[in-house]
N, CA, C and O atoms as a MOPAC input file, in Angstrom:
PM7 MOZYME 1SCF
protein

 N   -128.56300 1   111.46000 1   100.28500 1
 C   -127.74200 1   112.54400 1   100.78300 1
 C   -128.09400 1   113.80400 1    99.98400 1
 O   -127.94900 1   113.95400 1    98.77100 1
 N   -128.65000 1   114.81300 1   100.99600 1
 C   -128.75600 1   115.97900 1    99.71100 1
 C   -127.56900 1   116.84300 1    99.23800 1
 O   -126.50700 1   116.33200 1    99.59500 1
 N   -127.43200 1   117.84600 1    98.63400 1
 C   -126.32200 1   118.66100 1    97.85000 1
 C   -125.34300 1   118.91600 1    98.53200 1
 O   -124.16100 1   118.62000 1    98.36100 1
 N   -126.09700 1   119.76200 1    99.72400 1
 C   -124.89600 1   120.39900 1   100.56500 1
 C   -123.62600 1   118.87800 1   101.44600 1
 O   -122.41300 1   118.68000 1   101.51000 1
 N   -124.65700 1   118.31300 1   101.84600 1
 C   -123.68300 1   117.27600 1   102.27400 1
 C   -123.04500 1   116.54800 1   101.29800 1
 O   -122.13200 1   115.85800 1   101.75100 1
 N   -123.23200 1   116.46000 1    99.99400 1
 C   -122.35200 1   116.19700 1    99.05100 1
 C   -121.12100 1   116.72500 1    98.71000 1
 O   -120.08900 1   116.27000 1    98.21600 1
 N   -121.70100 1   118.38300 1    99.31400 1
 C   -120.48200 1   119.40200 1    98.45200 1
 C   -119.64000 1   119.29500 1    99.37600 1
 O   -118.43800 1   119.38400 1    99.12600 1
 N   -120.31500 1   118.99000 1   101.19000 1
 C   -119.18900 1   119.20700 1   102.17600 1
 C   -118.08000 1   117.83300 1   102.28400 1
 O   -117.02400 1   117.62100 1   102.87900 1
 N   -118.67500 1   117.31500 1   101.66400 1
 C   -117.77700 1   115.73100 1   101.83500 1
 C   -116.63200 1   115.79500 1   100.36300 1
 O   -115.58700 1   115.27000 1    99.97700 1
 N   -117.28400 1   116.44300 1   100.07600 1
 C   -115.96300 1   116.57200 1    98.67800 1
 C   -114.85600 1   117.90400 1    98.72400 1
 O   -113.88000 1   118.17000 1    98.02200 1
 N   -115.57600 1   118.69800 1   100.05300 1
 C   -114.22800 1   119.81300 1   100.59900 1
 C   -113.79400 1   118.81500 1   101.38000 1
 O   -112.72400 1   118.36600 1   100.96900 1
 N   -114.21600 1   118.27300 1   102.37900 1
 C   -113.56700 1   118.05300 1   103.63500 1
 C   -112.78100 1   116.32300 1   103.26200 1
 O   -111.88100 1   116.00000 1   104.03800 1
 N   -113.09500 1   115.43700 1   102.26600 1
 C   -112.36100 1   114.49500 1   101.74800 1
 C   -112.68800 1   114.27600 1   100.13200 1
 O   -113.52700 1   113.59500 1    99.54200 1
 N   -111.67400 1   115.13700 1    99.70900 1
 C   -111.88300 1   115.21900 1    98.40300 1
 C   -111.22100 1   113.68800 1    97.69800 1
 O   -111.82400 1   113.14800 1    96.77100 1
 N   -110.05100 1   113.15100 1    98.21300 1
 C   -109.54700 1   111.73800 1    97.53800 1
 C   -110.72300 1   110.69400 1    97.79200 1
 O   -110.95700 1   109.89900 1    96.88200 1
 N   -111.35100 1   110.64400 1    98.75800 1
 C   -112.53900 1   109.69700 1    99.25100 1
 C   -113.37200 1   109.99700 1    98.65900 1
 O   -114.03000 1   109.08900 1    98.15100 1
 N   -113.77900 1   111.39700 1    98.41600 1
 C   -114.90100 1   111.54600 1    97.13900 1
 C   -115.06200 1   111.24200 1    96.30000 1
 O   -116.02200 1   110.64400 1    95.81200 1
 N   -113.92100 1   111.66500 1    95.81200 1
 C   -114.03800 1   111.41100 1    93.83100 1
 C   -113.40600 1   110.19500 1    94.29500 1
 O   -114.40300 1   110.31700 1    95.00700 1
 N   -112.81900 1   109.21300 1    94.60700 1
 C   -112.81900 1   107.69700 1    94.58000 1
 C   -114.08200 1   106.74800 1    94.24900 1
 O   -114.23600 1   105.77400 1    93.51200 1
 N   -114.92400 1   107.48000 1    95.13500 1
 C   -116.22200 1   106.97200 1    95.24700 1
 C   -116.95400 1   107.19800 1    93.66300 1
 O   -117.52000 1   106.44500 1    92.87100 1
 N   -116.73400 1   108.12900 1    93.67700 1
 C   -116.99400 1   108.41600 1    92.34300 1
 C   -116.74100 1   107.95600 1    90.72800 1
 O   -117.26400 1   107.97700 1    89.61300 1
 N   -115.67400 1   107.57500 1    91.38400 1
 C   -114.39400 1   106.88900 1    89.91500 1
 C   -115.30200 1   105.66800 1    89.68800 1
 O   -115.37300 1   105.16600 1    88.56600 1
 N   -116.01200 1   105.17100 1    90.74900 1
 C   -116.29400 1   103.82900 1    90.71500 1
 C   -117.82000 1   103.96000 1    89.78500 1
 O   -118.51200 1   102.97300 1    89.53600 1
 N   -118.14300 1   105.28000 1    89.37300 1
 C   -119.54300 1   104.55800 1    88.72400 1
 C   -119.25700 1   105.05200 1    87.24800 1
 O   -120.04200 1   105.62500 1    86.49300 1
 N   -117.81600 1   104.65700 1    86.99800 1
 C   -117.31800 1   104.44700 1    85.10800 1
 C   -116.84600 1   104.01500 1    84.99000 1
 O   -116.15600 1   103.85300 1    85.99600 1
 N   -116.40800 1   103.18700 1    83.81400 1
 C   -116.11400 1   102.23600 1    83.26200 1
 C   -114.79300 1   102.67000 1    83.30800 1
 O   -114.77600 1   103.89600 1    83.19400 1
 N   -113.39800 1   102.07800 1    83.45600 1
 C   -112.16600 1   103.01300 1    83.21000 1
 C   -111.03100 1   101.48300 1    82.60700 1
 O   -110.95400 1   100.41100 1    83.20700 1
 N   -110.32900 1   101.82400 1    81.38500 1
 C   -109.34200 1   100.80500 1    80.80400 1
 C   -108.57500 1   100.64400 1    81.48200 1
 O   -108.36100 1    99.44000 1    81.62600 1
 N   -107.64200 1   101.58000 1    82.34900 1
 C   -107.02800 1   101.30700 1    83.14100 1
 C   -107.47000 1   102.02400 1    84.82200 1
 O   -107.39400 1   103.24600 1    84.95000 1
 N   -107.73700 1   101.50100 1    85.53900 1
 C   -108.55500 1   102.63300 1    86.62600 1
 C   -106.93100 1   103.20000 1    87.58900 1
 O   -105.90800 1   102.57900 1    87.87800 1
 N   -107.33500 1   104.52100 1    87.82400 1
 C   -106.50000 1   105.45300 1    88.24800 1
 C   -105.71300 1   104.51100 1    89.56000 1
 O   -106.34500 1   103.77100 1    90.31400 1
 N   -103.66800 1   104.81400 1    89.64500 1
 C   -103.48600 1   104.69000 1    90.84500 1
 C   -103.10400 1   105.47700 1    91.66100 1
 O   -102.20700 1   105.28800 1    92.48300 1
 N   -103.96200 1   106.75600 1    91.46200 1
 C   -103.98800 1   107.59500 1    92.85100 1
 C   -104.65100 1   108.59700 1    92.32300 1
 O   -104.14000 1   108.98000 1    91.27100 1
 N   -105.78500 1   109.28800 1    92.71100 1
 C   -106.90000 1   109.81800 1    93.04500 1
 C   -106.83600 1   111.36300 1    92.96500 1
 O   -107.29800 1   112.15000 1    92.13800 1
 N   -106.15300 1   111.52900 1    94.03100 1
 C   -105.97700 1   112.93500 1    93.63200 1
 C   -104.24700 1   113.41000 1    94.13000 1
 O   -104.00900 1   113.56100 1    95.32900 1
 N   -102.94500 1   113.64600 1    92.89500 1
 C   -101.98800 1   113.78300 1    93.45800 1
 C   -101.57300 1   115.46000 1    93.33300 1
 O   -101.44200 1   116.11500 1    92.29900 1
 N   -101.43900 1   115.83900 1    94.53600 1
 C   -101.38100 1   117.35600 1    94.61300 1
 C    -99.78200 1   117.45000 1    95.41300 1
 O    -99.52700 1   118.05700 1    96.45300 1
 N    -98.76400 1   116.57800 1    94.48400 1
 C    -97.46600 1   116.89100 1    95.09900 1
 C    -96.81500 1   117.83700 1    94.46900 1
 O    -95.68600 1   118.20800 1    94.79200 1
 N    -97.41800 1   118.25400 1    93.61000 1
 C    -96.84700 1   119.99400 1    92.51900 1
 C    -97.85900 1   121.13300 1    92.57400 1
 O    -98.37900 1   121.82700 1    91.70000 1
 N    -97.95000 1   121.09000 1    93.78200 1
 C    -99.15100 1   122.41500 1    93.97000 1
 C    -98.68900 1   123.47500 1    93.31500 1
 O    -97.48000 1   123.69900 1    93.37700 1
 N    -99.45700 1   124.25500 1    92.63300 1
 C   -100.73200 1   124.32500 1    92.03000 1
 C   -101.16700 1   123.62700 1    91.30200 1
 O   -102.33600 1   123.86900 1    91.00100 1
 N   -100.39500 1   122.21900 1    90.52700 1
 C   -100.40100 1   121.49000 1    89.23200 1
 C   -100.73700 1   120.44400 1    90.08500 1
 O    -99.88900 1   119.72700 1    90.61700 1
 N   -102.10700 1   120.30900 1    90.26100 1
 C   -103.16000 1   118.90200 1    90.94200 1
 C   -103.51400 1   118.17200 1    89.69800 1
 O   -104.15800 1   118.70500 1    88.79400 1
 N   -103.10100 1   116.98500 1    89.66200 1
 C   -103.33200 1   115.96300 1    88.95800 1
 C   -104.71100 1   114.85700 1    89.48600 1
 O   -104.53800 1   114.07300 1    90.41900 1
 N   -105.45900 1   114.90900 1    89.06800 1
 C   -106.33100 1   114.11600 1    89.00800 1
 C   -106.98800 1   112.81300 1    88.16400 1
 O   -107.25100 1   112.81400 1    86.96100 1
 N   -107.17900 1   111.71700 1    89.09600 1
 C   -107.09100 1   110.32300 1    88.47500 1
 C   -106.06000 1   109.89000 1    87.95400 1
 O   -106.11600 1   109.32100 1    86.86400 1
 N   -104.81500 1   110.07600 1    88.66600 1
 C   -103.19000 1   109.89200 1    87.86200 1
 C   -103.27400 1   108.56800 1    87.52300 1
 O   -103.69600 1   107.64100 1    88.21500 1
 N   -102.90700 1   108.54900 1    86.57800 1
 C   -102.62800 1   106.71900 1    85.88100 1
 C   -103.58300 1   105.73000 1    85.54400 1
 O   -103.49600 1   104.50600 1    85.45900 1
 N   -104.92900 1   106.88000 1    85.29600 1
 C   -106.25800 1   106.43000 1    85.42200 1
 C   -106.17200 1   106.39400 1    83.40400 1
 O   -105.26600 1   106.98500 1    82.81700 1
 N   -107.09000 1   105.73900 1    82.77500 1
 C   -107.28300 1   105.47500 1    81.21100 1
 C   -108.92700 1   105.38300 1    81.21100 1
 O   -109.42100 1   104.56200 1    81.98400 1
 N   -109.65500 1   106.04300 1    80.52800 1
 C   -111.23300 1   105.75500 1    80.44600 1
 C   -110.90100 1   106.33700 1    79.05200 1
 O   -109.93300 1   106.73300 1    78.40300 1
 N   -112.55200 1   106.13000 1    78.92900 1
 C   -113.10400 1   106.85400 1    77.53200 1
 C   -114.43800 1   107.35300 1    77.37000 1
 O   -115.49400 1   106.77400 1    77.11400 1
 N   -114.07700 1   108.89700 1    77.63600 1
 C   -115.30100 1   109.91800 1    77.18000 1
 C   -116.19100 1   109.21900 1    76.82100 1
 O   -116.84300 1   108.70200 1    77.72800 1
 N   -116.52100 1   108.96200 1    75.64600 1
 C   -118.07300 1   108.64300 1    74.61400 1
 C   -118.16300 1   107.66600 1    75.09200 1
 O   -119.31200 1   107.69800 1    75.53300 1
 N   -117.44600 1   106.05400 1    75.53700 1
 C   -117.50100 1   105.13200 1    76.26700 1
 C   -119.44600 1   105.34700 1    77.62400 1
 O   -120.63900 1   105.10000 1    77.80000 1
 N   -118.34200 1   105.90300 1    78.03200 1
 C   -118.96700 1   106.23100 1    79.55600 1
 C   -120.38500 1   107.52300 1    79.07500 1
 O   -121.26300 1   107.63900 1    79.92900 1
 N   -120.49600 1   108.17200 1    78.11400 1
 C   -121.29400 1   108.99800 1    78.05300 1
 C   -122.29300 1   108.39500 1    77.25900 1
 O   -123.40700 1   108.89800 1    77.40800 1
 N   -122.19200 1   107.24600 1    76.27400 1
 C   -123.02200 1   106.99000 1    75.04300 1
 C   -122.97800 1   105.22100 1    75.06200 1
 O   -123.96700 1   104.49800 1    75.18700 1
 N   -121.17000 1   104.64900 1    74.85800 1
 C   -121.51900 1   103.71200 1    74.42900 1
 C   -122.27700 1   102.44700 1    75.49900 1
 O   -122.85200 1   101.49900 1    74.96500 1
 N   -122.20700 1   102.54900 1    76.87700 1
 C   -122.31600 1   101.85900 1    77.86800 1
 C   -123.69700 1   101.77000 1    78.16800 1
 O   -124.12600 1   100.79700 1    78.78800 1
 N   -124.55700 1   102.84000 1    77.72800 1
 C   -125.73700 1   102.65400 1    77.85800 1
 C   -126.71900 1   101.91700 1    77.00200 1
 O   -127.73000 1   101.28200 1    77.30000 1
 N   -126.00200 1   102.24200 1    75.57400 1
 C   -127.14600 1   101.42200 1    74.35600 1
 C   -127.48300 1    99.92100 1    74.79800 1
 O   -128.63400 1    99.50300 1    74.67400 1
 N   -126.52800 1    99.17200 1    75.28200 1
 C   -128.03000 1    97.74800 1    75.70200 1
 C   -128.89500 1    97.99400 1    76.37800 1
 O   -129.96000 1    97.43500 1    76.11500 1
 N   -128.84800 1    98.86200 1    77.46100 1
 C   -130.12300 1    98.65500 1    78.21300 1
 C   -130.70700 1    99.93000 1    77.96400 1
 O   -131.86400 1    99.59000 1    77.71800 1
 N   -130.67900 1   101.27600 1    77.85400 1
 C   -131.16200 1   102.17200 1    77.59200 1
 C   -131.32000 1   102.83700 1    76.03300 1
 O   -131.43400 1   104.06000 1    75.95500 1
 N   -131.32200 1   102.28700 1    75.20300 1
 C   -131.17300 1   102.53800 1    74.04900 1
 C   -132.04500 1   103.68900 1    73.98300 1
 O   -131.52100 1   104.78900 1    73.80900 1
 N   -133.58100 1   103.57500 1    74.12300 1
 C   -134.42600 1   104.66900 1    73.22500 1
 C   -134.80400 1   105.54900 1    74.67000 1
 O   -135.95300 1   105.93200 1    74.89400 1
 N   -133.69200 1   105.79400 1    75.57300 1
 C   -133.95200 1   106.48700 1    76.29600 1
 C   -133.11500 1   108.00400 1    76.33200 1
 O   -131.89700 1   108.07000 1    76.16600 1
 N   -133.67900 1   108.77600 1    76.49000 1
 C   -133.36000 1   110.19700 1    76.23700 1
 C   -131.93900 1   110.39900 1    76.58700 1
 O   -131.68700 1   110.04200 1    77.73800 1
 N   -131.07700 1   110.80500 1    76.00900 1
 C   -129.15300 1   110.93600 1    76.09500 1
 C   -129.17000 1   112.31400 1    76.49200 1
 O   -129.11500 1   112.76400 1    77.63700 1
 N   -129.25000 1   112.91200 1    75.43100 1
 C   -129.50300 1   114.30800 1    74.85400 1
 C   -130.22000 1   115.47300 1    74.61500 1
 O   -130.65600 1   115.47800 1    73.46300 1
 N   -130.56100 1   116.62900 1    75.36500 1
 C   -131.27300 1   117.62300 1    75.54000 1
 C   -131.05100 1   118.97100 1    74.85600 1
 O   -131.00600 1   120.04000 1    75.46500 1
 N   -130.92600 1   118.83800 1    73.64400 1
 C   -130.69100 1   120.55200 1    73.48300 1
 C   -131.65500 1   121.39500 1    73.22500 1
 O   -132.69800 1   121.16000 1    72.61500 1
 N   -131.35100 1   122.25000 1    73.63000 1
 C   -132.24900 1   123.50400 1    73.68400 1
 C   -131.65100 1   124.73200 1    73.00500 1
 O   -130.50400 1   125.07700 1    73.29300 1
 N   -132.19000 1   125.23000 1    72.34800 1
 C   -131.58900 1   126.59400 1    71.31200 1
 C   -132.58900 1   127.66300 1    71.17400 1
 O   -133.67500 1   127.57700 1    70.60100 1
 N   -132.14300 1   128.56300 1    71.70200 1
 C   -132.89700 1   130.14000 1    71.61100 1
 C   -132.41200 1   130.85000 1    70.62200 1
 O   -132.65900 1   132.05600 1    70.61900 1
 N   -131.63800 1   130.29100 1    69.59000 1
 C   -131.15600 1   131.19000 1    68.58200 1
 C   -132.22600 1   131.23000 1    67.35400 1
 O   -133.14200 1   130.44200 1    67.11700 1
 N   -131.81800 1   132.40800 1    66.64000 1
 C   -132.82100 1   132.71300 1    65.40300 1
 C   -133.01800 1   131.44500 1    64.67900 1
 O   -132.05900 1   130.72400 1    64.95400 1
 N   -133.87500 1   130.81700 1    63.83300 1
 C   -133.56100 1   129.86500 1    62.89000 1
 C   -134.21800 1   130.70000 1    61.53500 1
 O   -134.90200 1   131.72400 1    61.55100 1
 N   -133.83800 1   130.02700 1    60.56300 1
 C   -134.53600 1   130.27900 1    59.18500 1
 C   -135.56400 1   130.79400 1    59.48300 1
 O   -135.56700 1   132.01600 1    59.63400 1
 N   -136.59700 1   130.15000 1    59.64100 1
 C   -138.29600 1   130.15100 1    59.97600 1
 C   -138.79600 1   131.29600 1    60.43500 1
 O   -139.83800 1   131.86300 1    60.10700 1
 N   -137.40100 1   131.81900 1    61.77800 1
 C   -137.69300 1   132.75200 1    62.38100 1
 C   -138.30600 1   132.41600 1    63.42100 1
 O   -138.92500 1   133.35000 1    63.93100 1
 N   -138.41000 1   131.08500 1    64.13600 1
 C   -138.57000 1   130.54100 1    65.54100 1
 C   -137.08800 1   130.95800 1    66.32600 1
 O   -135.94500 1   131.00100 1    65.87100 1
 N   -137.43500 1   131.14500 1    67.22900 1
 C   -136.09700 1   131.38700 1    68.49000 1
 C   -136.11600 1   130.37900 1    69.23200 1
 O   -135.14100 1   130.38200 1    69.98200 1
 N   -136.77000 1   129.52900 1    69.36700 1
 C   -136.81500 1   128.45100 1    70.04200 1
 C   -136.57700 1   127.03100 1    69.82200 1
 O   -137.73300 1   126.71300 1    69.54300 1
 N   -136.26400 1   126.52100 1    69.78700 1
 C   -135.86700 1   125.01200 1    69.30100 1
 C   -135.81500 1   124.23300 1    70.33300 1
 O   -135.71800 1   124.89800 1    71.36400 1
 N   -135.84500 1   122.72800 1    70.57200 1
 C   -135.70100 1   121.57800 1    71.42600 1
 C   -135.38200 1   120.27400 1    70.68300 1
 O   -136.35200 1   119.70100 1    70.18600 1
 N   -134.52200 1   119.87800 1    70.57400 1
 C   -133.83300 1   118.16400 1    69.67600 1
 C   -134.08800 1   117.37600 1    71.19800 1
 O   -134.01800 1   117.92000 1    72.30000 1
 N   -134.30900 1   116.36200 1    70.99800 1
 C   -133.75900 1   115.32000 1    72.02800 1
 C   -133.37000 1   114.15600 1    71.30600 1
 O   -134.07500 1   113.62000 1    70.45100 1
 N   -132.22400 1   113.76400 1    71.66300 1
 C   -131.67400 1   112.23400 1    71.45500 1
 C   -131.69900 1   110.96100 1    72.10800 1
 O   -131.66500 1   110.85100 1    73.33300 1
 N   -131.75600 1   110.04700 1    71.35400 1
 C   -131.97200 1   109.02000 1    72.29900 1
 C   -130.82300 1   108.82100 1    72.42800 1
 O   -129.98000 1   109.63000 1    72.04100 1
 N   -130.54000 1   107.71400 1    72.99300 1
 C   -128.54700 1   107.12700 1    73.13600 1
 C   -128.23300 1   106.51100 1    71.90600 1
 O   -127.11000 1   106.54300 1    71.40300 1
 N   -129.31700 1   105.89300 1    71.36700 1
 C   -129.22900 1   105.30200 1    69.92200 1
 C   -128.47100 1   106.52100 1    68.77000 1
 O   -127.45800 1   106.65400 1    68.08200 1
 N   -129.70500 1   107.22600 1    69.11500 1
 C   -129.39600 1   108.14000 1    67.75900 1
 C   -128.36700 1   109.16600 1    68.37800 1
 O   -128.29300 1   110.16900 1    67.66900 1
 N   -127.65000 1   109.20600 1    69.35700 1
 C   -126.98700 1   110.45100 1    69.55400 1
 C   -125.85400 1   108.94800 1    69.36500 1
 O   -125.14900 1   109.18900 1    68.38500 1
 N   -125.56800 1   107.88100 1    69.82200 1
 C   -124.43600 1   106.86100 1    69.25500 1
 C   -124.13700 1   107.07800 1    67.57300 1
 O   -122.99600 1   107.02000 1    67.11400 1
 N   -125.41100 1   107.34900 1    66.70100 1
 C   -125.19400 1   107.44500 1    65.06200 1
 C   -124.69600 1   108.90800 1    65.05700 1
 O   -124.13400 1   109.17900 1    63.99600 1
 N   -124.73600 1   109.78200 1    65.81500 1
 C   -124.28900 1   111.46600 1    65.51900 1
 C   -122.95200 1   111.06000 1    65.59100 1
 O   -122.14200 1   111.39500 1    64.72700 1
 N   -122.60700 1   110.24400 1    66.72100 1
 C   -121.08900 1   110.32600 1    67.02700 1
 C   -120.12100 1   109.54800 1    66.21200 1
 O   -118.91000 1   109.71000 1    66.06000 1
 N   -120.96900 1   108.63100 1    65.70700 1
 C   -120.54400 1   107.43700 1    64.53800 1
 C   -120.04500 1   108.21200 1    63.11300 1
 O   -118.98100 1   108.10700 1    62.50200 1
 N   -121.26900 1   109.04700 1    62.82800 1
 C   -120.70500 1   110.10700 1    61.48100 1
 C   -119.94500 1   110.97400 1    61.76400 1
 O   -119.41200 1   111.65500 1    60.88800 1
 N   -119.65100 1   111.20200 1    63.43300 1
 C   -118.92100 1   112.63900 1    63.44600 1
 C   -117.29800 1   112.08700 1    63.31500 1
 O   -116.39900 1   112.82600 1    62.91400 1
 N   -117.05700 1   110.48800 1    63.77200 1
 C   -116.05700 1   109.90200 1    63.74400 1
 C   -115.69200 1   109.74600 1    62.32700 1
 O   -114.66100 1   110.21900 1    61.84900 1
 N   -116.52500 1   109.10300 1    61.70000 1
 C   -116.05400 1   108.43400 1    59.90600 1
 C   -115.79000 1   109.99000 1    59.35100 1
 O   -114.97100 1   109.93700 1    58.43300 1
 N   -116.23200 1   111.37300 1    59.62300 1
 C   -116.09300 1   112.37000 1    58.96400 1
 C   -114.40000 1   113.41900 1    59.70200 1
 O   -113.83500 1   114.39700 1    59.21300 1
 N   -114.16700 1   112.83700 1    60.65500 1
 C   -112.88300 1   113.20400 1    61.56500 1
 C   -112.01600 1   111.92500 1    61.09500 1
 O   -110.84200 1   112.16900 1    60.81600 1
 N   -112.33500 1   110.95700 1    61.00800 1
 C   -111.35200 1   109.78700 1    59.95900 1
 C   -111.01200 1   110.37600 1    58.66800 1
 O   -109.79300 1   110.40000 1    58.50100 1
 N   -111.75600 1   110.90900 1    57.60000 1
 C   -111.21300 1   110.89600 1    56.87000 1
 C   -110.66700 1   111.88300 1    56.29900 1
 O   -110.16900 1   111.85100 1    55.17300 1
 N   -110.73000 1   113.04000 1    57.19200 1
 C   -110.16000 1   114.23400 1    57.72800 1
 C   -108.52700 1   113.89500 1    57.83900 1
 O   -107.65800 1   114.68100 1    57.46200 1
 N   -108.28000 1   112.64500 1    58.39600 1
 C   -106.88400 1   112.55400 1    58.61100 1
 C   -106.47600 1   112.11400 1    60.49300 1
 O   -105.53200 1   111.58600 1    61.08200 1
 N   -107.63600 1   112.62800 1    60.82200 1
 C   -107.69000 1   112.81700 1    62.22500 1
 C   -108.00400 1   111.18300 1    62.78600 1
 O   -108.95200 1   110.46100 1    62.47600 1
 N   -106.93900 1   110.91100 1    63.65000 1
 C   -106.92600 1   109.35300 1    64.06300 1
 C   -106.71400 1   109.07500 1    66.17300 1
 O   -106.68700 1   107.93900 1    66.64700 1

């Protein structure tokens, strides 16, 4: 399906969309109702739904994709050197150890 018929199926059935959608993450508790827009303007989405961010972004991939590219950054800012250009890439491995120290260093911060 290309873009546009993507974008038109998510105006014209947006609960059927993102349903479809819900289904390719992992979720602790998966949502029971999709999209509830009974306090318009205050649209609630995935009501009663439980996932987890880094879960679904990092941890779900390391068995089978481990040394495969996660992470793309790109930086046009000055550095030391005086390069403007920069490129990191992560694998899922090593962007799993960024998130591992960024946790033990937000632990002992206090932050739980």
């Amino acid at each position: 399906m290309e873009y546009a018929a993507w974008h038109r199926r998510s105006i014209d059935d947006p609960s059927g969309y993102w349903a479809e959608q819900a289904k390719r993450i992992d979720w602790h508790r998966p949502p029971a109702q999709i999209l509830d827009d009974s306090r318009r303007p205050f649209t609630r989405w995935f009501a009663g739904g439980e996932t987890n961010l880094c879960h679904n972004a990092v941890d779900r991939w390391l068995e089978t994709q481990a040394d495969r590219p996660a992470l793309i950054h790109v930086s046009t800012e000055v550095v030391p050197d005086g390069a403007t250009e920069s490129e990191r890439i992560y694998t899922f491995a090593e962007l799993s150890r960024e998130v591992q120290v960024m946790a033990a260093i937000l632990s002992s911060l206090g932050v739980g």
